[in-house]
PDB file of N, CA, C and O in Angstrom:
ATOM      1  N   UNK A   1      -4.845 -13.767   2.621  1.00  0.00           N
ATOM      2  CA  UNK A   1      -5.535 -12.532   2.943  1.00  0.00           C
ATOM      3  C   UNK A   1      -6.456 -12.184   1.777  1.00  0.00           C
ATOM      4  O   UNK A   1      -6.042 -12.163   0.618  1.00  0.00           O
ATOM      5  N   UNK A   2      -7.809 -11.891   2.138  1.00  0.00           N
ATOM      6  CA  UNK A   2      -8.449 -11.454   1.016  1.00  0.00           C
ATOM      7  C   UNK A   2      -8.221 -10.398   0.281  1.00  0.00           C
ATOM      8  O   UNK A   2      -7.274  -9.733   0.701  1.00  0.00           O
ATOM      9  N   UNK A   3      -8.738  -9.985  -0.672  1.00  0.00           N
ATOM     10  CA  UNK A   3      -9.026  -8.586  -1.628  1.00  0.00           C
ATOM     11  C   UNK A   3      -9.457  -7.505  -0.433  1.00  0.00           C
ATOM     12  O   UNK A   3      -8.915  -6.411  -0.589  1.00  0.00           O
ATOM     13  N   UNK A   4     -10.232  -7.591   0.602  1.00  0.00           N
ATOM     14  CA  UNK A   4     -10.697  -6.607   0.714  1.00  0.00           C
ATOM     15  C   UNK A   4      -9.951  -6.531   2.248  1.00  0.00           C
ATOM     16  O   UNK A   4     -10.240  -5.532   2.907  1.00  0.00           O
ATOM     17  N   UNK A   5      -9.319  -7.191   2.662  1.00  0.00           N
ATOM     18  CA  UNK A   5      -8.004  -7.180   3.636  1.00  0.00           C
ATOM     19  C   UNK A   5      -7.066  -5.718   3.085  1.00  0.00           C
ATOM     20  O   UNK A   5      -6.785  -4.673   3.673  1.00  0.00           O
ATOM     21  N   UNK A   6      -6.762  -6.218   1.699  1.00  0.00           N
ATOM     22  CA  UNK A   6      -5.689  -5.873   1.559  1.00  0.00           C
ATOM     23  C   UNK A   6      -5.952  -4.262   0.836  1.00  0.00           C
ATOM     24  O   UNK A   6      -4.989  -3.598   0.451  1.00  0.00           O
ATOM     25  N   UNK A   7      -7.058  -3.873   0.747  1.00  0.00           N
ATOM     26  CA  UNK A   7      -7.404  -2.926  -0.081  1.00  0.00           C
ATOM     27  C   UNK A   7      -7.890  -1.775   1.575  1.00  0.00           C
ATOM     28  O   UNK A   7      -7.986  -0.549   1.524  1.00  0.00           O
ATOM     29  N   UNK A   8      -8.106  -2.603   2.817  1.00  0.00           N
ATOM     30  CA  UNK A   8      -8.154  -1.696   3.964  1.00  0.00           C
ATOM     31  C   UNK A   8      -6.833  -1.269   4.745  1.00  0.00           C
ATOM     32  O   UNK A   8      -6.760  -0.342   5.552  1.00  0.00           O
ATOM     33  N   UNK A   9      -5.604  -2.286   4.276  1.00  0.00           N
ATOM     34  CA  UNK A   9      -4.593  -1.875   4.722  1.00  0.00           C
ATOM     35  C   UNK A   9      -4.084  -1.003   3.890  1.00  0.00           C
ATOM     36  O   UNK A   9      -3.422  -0.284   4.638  1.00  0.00           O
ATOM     37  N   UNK A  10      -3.923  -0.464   2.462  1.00  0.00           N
ATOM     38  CA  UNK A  10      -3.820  -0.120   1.630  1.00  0.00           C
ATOM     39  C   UNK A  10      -4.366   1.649   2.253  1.00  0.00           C
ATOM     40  O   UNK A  10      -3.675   2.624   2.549  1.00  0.00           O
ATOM     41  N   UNK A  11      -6.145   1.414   2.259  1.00  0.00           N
ATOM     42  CA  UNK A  11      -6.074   2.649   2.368  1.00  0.00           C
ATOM     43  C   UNK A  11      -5.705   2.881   3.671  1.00  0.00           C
ATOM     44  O   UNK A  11      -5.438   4.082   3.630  1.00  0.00           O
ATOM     45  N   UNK A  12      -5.529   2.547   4.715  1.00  0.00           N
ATOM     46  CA  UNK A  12      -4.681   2.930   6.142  1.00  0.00           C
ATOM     47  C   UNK A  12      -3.648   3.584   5.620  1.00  0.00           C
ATOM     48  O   UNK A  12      -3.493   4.790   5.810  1.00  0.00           O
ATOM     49  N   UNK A  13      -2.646   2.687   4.742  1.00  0.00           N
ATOM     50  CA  UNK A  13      -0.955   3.231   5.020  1.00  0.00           C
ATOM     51  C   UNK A  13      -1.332   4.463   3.994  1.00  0.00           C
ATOM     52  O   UNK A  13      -0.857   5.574   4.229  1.00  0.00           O
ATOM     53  N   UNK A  14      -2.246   4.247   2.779  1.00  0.00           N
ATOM     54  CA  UNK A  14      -2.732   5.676   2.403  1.00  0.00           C
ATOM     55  C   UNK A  14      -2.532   6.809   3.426  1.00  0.00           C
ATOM     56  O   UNK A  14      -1.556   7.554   3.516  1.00  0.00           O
ATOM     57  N   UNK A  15      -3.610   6.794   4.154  1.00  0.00           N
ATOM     58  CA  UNK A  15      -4.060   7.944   5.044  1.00  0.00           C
ATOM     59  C   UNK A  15      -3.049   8.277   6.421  1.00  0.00           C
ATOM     60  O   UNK A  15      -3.315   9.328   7.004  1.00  0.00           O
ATOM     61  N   UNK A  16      -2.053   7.551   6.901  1.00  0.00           N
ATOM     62  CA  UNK A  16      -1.419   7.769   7.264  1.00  0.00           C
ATOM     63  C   UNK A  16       0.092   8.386   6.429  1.00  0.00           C
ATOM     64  O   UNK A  16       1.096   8.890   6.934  1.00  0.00           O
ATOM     65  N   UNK A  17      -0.173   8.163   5.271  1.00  0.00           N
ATOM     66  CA  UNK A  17       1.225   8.542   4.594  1.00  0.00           C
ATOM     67  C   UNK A  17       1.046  10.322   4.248  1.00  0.00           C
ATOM     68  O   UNK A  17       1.827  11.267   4.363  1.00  0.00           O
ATOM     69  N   UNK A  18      -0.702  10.176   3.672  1.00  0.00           N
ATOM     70  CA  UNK A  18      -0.920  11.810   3.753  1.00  0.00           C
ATOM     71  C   UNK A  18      -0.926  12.410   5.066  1.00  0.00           C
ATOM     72  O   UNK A  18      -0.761  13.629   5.041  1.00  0.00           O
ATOM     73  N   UNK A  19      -1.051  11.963   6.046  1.00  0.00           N
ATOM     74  CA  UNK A  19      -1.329  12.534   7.610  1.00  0.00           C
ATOM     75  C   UNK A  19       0.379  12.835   7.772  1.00  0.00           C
ATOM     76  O   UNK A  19       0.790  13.986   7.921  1.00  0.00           O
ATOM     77  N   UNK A  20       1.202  11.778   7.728  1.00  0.00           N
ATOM     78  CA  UNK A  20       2.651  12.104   8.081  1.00  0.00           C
ATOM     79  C   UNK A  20       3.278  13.462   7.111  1.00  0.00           C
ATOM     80  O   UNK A  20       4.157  14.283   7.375  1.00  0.00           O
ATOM     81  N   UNK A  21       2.354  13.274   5.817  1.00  0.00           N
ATOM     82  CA  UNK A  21       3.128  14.595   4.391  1.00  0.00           C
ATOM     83  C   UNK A  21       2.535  15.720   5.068  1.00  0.00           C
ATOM     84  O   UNK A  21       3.123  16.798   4.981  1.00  0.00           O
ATOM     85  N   UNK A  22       1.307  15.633   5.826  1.00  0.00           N
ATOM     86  CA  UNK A  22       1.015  16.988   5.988  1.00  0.00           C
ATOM     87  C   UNK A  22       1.670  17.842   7.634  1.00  0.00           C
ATOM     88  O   UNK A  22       1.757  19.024   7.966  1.00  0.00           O
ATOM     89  N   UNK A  23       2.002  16.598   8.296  1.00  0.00           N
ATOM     90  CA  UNK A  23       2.191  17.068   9.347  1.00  0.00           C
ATOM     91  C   UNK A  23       4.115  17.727   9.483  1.00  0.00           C
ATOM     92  O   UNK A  23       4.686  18.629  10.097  1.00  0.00           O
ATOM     93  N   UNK A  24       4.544  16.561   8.446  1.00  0.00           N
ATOM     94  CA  UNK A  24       5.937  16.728   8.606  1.00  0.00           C
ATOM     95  C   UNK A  24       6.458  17.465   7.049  1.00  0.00           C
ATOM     96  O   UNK A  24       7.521  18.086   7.062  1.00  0.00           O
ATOM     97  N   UNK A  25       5.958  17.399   6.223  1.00  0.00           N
ATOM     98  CA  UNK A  25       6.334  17.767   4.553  1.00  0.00           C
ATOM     99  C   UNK A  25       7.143  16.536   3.773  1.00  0.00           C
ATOM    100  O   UNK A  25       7.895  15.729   4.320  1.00  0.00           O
ATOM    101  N   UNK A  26       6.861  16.583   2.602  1.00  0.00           N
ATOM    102  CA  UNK A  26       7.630  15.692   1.634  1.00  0.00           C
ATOM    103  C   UNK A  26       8.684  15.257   1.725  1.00  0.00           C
ATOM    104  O   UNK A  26       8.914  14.116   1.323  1.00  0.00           O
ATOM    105  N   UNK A  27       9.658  16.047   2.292  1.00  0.00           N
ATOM    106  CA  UNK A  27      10.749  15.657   2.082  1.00  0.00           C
ATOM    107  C   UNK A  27      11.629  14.905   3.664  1.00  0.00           C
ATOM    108  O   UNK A  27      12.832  14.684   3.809  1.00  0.00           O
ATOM    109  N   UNK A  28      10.166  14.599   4.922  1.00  0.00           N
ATOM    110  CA  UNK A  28      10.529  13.967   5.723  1.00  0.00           C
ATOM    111  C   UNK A  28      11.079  12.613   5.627  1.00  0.00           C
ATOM    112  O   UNK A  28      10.725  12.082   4.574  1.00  0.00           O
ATOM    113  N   UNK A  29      12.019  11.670   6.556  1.00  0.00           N
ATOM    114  CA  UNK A  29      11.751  10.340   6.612  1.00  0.00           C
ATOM    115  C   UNK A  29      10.729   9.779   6.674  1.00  0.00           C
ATOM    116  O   UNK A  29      10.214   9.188   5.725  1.00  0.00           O
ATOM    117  N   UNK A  30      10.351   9.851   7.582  1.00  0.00           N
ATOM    118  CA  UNK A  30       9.044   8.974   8.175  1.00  0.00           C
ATOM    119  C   UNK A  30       7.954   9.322   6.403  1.00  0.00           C
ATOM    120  O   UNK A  30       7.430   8.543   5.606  1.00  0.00           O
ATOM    121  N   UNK A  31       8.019  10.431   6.443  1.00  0.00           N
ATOM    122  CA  UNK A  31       7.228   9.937   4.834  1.00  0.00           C
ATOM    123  C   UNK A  31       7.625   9.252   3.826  1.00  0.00           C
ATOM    124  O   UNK A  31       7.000   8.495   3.083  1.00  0.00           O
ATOM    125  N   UNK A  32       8.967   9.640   3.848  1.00  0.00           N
ATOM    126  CA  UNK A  32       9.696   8.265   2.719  1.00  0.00           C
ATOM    127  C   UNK A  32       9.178   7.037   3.076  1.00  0.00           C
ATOM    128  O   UNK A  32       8.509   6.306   2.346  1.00  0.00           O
ATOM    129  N   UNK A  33       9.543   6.807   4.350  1.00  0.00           N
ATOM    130  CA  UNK A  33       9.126   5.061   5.251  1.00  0.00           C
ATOM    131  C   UNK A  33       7.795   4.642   4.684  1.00  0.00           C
ATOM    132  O   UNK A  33       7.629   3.586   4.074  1.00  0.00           O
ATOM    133  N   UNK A  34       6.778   5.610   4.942  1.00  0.00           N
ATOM    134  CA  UNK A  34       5.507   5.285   5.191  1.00  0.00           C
ATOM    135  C   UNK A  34       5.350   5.090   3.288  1.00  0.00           C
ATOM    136  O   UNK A  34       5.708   3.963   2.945  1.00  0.00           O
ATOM    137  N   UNK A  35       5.031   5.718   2.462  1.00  0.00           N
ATOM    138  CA  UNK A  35       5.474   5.465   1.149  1.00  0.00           C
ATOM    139  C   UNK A  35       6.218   4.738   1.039  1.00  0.00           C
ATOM    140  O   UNK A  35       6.623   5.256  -0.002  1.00  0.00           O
ATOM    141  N   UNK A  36       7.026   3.699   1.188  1.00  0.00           N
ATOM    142  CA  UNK A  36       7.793   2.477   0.789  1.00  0.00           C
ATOM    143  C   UNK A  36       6.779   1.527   1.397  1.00  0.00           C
ATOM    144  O   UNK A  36       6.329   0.717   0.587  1.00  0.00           O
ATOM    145  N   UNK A  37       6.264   1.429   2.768  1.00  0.00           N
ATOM    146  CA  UNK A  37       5.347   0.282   3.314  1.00  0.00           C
ATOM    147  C   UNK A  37       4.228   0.373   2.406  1.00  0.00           C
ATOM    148  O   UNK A  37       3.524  -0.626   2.257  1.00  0.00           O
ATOM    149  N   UNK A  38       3.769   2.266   1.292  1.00  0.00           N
ATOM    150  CA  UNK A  38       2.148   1.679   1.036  1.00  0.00           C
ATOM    151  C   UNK A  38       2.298   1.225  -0.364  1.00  0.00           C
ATOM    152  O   UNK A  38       1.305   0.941  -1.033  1.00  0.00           O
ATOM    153  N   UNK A  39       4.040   1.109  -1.045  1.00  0.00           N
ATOM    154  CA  UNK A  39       4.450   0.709  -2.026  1.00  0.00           C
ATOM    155  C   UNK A  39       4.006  -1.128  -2.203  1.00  0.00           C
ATOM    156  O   UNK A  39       3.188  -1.816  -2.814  1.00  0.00           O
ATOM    157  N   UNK A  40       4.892  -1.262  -1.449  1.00  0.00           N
ATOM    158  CA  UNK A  40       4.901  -3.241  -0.784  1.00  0.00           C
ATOM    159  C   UNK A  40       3.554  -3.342  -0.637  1.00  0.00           C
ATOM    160  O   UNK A  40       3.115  -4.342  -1.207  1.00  0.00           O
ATOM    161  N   UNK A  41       2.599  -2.576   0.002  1.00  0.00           N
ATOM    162  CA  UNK A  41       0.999  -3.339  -0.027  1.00  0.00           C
ATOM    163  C   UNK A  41       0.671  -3.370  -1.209  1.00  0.00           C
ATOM    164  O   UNK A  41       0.280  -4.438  -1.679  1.00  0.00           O
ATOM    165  N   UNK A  42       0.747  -2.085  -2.092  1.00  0.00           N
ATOM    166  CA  UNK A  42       0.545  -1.672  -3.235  1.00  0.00           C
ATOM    167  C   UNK A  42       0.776  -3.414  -4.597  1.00  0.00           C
ATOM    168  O   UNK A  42       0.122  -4.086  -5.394  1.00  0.00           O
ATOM    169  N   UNK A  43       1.694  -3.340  -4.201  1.00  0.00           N
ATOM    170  CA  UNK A  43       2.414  -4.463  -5.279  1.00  0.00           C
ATOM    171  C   UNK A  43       1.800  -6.112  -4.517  1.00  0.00           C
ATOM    172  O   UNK A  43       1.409  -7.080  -5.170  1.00  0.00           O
ATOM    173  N   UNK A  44       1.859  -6.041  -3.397  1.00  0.00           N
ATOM    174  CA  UNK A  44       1.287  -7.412  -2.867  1.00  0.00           C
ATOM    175  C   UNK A  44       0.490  -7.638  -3.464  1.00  0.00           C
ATOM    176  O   UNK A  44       0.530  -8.689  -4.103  1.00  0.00           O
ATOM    177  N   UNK A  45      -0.941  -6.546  -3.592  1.00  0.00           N
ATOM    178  CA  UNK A  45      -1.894  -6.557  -3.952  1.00  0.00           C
ATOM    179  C   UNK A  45      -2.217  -6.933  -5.253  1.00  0.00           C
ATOM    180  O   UNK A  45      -2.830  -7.901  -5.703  1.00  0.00           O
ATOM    181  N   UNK A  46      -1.661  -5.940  -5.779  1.00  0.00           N
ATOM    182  CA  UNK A  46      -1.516  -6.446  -7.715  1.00  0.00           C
ATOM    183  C   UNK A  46      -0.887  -8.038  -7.682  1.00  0.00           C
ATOM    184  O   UNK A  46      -1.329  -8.710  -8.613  1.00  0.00           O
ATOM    185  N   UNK A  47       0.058  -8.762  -6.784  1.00  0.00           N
ATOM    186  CA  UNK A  47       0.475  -9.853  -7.214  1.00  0.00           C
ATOM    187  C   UNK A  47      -0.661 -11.110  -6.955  1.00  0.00           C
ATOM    188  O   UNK A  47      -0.960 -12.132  -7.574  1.00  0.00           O
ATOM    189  N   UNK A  48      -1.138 -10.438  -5.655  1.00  0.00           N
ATOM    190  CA  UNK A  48      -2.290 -11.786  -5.638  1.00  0.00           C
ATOM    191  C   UNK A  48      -3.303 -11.579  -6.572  1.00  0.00           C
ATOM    192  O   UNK A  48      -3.841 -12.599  -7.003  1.00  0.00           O
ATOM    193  N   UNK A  49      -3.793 -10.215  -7.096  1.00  0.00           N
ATOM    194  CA  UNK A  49      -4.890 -10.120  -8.650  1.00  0.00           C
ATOM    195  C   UNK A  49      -4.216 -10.813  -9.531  1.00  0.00           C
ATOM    196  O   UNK A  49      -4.881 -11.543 -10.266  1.00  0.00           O
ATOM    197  N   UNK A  50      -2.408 -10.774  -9.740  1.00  0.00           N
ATOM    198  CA  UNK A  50      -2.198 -11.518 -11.211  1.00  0.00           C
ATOM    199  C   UNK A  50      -2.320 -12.804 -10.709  1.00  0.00           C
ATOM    200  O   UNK A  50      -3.119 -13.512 -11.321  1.00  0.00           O
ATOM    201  N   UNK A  51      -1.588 -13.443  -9.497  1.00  0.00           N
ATOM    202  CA  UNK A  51      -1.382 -14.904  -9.634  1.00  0.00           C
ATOM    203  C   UNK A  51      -3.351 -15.273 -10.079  1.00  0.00           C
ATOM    204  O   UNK A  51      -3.675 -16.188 -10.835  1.00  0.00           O
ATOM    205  N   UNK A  52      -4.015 -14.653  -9.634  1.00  0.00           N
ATOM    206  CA  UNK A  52      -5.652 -15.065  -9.939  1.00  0.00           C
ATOM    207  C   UNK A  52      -5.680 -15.439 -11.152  1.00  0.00           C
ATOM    208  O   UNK A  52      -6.193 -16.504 -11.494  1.00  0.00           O
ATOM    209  N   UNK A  53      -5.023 -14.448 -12.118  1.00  0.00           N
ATOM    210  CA  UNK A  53      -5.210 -14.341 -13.406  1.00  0.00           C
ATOM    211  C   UNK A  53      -4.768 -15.508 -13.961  1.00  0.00           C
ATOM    212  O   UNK A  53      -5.311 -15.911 -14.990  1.00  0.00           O
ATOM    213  N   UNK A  54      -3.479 -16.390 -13.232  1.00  0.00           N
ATOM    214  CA  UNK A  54      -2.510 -17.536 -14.087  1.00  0.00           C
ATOM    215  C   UNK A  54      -3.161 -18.371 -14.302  1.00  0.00           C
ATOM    216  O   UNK A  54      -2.699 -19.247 -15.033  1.00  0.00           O
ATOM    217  N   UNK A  55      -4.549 -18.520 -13.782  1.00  0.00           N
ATOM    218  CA  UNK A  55      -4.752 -20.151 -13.320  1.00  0.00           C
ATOM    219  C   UNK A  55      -5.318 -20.181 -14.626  1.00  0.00           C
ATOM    220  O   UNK A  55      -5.992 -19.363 -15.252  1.00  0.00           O
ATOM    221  N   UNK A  56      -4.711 -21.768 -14.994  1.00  0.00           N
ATOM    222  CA  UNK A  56      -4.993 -21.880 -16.035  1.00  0.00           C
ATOM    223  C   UNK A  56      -6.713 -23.067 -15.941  1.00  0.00           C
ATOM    224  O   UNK A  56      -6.859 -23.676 -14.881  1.00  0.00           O
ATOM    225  N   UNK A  57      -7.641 -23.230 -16.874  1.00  0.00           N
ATOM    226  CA  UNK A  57      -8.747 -22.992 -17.134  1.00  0.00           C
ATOM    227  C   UNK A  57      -8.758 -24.169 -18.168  1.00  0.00           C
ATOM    228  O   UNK A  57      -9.777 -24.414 -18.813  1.00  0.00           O
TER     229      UNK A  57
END
């Protein structure tokens, strides 16, 4: 998946995670949920920038 794949799913689970905080409040599930899925994109993301970084040269 490219960089810019992963930076549109990113801001999706973004904007759905604020859409669920505002509709339901902080301290809903479904906002916990949705914040743990934009966690995992979150970190996917950074892992495919580092593995970029390993290659050795």
């Amino acid at each position: 998946m490219g960089n810019d794949d992963h930076r549109d799913r990113i801001e999706q689970a973004r904007q759905e995670l604020n859409r669920l905080a505002l509709e339901f409040g902080m301290q809903d599930i479904r906002v916990l949920r949705q914040s743990v899925k934009l966690d995992a994109l979150l970190n996917e993301y950074t892992d495919c920038l580092t593995d970029k970084d390993d290659v050795p040269y």
